[in-house]
N, CA, C and O atoms as a GROMACS GRO file, in nm:
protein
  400
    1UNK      N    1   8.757   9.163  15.643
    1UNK     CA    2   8.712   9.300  15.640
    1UNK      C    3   8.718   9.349  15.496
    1UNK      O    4   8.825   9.324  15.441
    2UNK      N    5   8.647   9.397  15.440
    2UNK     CA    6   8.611   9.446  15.340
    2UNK      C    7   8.631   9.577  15.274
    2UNK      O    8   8.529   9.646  15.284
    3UNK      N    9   8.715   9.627  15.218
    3UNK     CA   10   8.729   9.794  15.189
    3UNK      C   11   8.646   9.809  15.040
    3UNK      O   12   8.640   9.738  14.940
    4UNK      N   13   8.589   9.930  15.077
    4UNK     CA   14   8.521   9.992  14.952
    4UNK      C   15   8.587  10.119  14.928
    4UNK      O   16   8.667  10.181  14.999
    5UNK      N   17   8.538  10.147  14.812
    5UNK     CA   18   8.652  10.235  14.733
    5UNK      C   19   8.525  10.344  14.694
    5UNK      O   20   8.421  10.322  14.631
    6UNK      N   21   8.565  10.442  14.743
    6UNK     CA   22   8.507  10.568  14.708
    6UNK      C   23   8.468  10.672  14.560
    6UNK      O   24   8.394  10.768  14.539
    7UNK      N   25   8.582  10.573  14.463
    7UNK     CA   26   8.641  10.592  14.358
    7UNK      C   27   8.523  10.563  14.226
    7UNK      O   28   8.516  10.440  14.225
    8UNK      N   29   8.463  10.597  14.156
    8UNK     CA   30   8.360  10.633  14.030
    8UNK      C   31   8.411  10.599  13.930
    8UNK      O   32   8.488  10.692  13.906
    9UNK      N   33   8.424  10.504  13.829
    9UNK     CA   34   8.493  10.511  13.709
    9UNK      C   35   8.402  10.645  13.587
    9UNK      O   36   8.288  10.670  13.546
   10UNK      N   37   8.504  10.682  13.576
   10UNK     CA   38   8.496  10.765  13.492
   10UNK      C   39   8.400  10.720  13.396
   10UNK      O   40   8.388  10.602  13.426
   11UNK      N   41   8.324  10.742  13.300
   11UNK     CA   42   8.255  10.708  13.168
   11UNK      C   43   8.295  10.813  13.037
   11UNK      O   44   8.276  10.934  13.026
   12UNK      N   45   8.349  10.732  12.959
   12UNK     CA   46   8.364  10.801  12.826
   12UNK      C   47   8.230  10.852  12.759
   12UNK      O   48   8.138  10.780  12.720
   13UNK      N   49   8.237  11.017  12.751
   13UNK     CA   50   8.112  11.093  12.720
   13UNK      C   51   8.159  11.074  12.537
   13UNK      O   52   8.066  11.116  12.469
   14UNK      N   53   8.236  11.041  12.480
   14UNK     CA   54   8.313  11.051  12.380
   14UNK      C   55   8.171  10.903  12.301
   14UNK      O   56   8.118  10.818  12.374
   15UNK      N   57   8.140  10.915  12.136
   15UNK     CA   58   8.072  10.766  12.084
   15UNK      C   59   8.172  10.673  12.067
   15UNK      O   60   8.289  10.710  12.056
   16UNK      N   61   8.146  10.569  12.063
   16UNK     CA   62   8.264  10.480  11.973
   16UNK      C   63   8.327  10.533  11.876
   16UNK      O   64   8.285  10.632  11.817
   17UNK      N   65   8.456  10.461  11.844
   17UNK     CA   66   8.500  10.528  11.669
   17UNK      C   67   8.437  10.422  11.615
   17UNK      O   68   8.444  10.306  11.658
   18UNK      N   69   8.355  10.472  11.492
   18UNK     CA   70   8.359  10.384  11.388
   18UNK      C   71   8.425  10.390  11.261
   18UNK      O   72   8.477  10.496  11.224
   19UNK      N   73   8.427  10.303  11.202
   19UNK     CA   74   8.603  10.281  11.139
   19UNK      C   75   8.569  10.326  11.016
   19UNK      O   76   8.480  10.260  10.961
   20UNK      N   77   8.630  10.457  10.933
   20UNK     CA   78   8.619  10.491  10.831
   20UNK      C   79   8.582  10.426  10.672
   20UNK      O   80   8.630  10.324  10.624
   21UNK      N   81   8.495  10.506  10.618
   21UNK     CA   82   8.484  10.421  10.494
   21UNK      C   83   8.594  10.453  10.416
   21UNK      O   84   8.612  10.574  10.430
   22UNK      N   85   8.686  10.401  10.332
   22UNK     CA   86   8.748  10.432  10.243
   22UNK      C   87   8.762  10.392  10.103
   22UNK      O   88   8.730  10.274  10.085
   23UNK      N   89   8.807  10.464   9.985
   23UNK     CA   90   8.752  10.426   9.887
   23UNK      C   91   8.859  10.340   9.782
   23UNK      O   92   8.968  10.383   9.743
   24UNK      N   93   8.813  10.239   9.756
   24UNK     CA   94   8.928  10.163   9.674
   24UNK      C   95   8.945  10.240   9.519
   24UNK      O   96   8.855  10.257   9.437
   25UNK      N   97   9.110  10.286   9.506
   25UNK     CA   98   9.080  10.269   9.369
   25UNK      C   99   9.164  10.208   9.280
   25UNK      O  100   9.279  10.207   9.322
   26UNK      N  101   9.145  10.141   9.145
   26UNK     CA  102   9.227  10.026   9.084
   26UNK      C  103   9.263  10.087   8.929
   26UNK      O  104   9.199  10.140   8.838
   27UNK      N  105   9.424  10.041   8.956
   27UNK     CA  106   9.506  10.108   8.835
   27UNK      C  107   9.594  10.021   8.798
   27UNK      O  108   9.650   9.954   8.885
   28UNK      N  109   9.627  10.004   8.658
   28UNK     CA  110   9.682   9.906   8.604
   28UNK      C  111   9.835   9.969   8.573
   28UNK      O  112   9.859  10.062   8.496
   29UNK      N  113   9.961   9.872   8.677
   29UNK     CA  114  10.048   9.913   8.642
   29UNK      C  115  10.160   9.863   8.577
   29UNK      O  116  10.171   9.741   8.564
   30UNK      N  117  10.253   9.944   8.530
   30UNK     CA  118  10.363   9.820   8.446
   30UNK      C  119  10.480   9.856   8.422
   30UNK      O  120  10.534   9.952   8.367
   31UNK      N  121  10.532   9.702   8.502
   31UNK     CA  122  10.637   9.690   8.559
   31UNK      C  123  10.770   9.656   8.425
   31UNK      O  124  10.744   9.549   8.369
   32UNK      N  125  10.868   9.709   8.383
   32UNK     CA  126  10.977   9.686   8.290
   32UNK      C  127  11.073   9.617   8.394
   32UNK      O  128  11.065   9.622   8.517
   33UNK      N  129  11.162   9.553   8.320
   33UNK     CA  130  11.259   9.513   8.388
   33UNK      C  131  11.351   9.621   8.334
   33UNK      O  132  11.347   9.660   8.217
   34UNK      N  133  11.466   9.684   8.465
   34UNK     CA  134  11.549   9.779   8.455
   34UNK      C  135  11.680   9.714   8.404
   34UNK      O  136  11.709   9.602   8.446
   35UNK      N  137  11.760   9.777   8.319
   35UNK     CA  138  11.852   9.758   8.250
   35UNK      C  139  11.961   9.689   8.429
   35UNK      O  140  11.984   9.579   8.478
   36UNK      N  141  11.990   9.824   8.461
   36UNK     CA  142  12.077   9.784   8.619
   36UNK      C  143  12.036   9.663   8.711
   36UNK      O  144  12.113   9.645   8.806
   37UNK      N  145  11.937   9.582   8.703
   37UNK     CA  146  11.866   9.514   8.761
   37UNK      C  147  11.719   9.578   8.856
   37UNK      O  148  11.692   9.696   8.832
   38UNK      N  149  11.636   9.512   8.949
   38UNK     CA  150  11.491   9.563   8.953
   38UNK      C  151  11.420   9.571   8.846
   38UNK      O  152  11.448   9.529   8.734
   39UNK      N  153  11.250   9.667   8.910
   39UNK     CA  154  11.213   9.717   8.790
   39UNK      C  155  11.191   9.854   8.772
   39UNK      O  156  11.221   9.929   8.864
   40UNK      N  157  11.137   9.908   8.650
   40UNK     CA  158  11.069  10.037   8.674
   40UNK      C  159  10.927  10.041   8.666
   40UNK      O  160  10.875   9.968   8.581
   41UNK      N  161  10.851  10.114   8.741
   41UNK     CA  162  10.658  10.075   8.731
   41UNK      C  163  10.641  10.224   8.708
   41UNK      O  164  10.721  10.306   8.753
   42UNK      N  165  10.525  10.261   8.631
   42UNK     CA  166  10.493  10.336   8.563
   42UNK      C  167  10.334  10.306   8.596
   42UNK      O  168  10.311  10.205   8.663
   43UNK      N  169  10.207  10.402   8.546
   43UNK     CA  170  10.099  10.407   8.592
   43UNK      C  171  10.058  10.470   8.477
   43UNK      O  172  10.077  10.591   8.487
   44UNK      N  173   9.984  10.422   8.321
   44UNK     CA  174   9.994  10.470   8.224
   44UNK      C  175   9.875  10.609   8.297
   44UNK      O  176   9.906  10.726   8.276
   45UNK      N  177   9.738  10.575   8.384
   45UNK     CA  178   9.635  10.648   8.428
   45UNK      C  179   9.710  10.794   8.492
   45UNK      O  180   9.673  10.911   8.490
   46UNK      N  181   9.805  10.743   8.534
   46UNK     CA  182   9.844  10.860   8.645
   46UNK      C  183   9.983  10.960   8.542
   46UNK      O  184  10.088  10.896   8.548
   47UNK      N  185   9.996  11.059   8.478
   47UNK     CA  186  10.105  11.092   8.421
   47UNK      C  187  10.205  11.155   8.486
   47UNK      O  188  10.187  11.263   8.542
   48UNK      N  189  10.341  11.082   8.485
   48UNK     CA  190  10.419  11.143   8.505
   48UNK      C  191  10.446  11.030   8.639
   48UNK      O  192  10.560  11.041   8.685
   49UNK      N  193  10.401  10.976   8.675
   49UNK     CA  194  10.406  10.864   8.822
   49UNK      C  195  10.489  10.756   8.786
   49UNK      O  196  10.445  10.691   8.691
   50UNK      N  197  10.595  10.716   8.834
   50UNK     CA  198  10.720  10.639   8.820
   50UNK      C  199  10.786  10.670   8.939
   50UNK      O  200  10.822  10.773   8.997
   51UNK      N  201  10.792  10.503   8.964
   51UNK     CA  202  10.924  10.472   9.103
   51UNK      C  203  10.969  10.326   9.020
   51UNK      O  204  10.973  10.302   8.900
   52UNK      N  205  10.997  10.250   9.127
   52UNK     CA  206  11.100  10.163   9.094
   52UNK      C  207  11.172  10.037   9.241
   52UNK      O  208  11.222  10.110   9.327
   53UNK      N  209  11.179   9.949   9.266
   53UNK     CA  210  11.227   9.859   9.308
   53UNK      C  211  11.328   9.768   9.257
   53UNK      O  212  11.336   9.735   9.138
   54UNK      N  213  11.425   9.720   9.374
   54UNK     CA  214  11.516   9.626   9.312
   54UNK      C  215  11.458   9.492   9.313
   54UNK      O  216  11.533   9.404   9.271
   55UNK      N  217  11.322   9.449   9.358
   55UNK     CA  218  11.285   9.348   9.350
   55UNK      C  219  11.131   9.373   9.307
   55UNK      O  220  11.065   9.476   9.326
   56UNK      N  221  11.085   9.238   9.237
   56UNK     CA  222  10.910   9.252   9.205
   56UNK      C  223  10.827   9.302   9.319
   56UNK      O  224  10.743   9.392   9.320
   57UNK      N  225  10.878   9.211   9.434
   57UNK     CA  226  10.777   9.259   9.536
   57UNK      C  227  10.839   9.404   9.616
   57UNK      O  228  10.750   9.431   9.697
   58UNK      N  229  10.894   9.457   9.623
   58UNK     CA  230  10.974   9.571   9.629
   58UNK      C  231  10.890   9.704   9.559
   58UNK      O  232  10.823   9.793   9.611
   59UNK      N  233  10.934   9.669   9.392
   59UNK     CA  234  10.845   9.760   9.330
   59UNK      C  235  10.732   9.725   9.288
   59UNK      O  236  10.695   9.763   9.176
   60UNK      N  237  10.653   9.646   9.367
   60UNK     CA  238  10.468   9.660   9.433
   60UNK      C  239  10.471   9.728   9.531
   60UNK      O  240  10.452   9.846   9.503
   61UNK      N  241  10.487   9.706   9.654
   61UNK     CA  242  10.524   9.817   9.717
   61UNK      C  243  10.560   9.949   9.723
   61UNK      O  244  10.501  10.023   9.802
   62UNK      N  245  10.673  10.005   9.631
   62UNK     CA  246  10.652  10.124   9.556
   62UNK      C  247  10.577  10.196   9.510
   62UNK      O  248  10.564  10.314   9.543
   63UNK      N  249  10.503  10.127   9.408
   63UNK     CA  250  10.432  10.175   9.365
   63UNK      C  251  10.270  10.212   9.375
   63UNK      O  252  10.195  10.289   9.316
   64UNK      N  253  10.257  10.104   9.496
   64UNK     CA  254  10.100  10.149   9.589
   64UNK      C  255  10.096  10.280   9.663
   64UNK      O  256  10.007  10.365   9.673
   65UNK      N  257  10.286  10.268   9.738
   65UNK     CA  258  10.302  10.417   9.780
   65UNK      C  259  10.308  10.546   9.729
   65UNK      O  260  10.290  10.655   9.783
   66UNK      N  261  10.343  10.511   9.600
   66UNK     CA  262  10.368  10.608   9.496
   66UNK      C  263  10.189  10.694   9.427
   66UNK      O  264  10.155  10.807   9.394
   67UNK      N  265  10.117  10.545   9.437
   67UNK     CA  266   9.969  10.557   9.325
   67UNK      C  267   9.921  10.600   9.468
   67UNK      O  268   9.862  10.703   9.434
   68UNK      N  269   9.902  10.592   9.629
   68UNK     CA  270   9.854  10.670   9.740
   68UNK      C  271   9.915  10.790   9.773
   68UNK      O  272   9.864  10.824   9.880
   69UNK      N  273   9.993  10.869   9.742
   69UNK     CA  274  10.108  10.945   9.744
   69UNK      C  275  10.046  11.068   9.651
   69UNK      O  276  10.040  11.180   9.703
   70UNK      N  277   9.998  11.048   9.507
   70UNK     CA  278   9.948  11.091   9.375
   70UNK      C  279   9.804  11.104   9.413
   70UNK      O  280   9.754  11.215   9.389
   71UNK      N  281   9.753  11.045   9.448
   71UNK     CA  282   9.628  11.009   9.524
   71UNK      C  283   9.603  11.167   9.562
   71UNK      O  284   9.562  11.270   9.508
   72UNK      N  285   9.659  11.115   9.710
   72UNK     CA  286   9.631  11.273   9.835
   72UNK      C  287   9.646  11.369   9.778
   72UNK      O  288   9.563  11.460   9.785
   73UNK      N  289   9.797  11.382   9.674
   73UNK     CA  290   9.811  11.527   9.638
   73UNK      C  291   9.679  11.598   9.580
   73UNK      O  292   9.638  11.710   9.610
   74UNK      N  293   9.616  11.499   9.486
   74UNK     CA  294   9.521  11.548   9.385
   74UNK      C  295   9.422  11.551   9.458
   74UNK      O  296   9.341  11.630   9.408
   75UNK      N  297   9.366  11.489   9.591
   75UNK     CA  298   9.265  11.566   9.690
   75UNK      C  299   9.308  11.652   9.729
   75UNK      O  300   9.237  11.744   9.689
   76UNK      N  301   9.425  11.710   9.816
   76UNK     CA  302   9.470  11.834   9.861
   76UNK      C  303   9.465  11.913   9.784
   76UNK      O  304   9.448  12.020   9.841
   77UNK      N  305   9.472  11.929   9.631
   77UNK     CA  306   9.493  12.008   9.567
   77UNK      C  307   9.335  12.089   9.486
   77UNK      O  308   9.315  12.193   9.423
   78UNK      N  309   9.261  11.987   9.526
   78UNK     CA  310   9.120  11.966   9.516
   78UNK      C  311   9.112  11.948   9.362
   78UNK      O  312   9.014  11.985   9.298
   79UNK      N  313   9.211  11.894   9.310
   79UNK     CA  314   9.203  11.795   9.135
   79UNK      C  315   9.125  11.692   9.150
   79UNK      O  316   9.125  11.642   9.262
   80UNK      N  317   9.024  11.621   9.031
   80UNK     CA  318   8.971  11.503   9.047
   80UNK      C  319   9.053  11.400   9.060
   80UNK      O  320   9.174  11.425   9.058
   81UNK      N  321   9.013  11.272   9.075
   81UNK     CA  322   9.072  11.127   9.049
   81UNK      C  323   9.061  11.074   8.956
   81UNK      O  324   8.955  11.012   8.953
   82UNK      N  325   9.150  11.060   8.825
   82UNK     CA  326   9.147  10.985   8.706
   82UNK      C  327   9.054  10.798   8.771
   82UNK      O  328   9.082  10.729   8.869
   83UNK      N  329   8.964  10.780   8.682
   83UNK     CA  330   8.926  10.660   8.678
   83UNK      C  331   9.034  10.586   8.567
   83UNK      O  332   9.087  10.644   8.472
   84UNK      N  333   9.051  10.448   8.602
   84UNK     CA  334   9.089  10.388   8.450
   84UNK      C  335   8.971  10.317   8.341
   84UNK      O  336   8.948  10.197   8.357
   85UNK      N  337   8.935  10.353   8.288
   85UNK     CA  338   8.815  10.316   8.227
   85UNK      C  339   8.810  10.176   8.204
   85UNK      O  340   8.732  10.088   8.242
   86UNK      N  341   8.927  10.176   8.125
   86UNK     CA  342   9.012   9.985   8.035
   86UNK      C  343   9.114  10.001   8.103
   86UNK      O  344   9.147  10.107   8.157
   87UNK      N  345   9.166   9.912   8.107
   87UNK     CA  346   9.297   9.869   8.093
   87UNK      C  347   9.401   9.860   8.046
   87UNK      O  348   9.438   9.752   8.000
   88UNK      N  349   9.485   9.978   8.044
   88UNK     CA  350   9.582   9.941   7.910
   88UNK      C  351   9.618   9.822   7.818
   88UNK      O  352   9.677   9.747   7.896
   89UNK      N  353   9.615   9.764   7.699
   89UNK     CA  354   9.700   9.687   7.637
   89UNK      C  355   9.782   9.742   7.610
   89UNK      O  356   9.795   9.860   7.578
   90UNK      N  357   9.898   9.604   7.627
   90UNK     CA  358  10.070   9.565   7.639
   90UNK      C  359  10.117   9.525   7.517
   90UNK      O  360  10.097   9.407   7.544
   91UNK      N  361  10.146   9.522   7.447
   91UNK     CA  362  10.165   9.474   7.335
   91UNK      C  363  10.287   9.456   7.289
   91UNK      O  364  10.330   9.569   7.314
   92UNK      N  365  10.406   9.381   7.225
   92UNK     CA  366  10.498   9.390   7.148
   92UNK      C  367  10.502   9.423   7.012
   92UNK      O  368  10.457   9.326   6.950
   93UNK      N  369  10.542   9.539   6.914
   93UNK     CA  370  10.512   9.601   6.815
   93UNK      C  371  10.665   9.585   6.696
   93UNK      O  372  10.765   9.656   6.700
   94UNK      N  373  10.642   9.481   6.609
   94UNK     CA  374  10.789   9.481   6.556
   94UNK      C  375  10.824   9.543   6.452
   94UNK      O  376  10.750   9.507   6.361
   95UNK      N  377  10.916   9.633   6.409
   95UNK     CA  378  10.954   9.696   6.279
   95UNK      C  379  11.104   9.642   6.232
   95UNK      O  380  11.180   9.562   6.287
   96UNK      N  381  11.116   9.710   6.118
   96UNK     CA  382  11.202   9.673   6.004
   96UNK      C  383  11.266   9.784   5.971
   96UNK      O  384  11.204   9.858   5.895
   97UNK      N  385  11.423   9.836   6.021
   97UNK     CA  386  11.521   9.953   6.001
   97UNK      C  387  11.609   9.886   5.931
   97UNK      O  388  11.694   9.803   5.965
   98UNK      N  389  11.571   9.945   5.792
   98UNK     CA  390  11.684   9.942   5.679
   98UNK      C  391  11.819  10.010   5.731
   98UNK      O  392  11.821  10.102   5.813
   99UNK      N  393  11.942   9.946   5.665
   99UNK     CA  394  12.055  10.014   5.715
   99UNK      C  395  12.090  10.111   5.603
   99UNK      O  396  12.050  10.104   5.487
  100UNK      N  397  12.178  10.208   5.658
  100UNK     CA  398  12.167  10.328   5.579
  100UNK      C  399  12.294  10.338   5.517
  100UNK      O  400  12.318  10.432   5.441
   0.00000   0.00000   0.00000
């Protein structure tokens, strides 16, 4: 014997989601090694943006949260988005302090 079901599935009147575009953006950052151990990362593009990890992969992490973090504010705030044009160069710079 056979039962039928009176029952209609519903249909979602709702479209699919389709999955947001979002926009990459790429910043050159740099990582010191901290006196206490970790590092400190800095974002020469972004001023004033500094966090820090006790490990490399730690403070990568940090600091994606930190450079998405800096991000939003400056849309919420309706500020532009610094591009990095170049790339910073790193350089070691040596001088010569006479003693006094």
């Amino acid at each position: 014997m056979a039962i039928h079901s009176d029952r209609v599935k519903a249909r979602s009147t709702r479209a699919p989601a389709r999955p947001s575009k979002a926009a990459e953006y790429r910043f050159t950052a740099v990582f010191e090694p901290a006196e206490e151990g970790g590092y400190v990362v800095t974002v020469p593009a972004l001023p004033g943006l500094v966090t820090e990890g006790e490990s490399l992969e730690e403070a990568r992490r940090m600091v994606k949260e930190a450079v998405l973090g800096y991000l939003e504010s400056l849309r919420k705030h309706g500020d532009a988005i610094p591009s990095e044009r170049e790339a910073p160069r790193v350089e070691q710079v040596a001088v010569s302090l006479s003693e006094a």
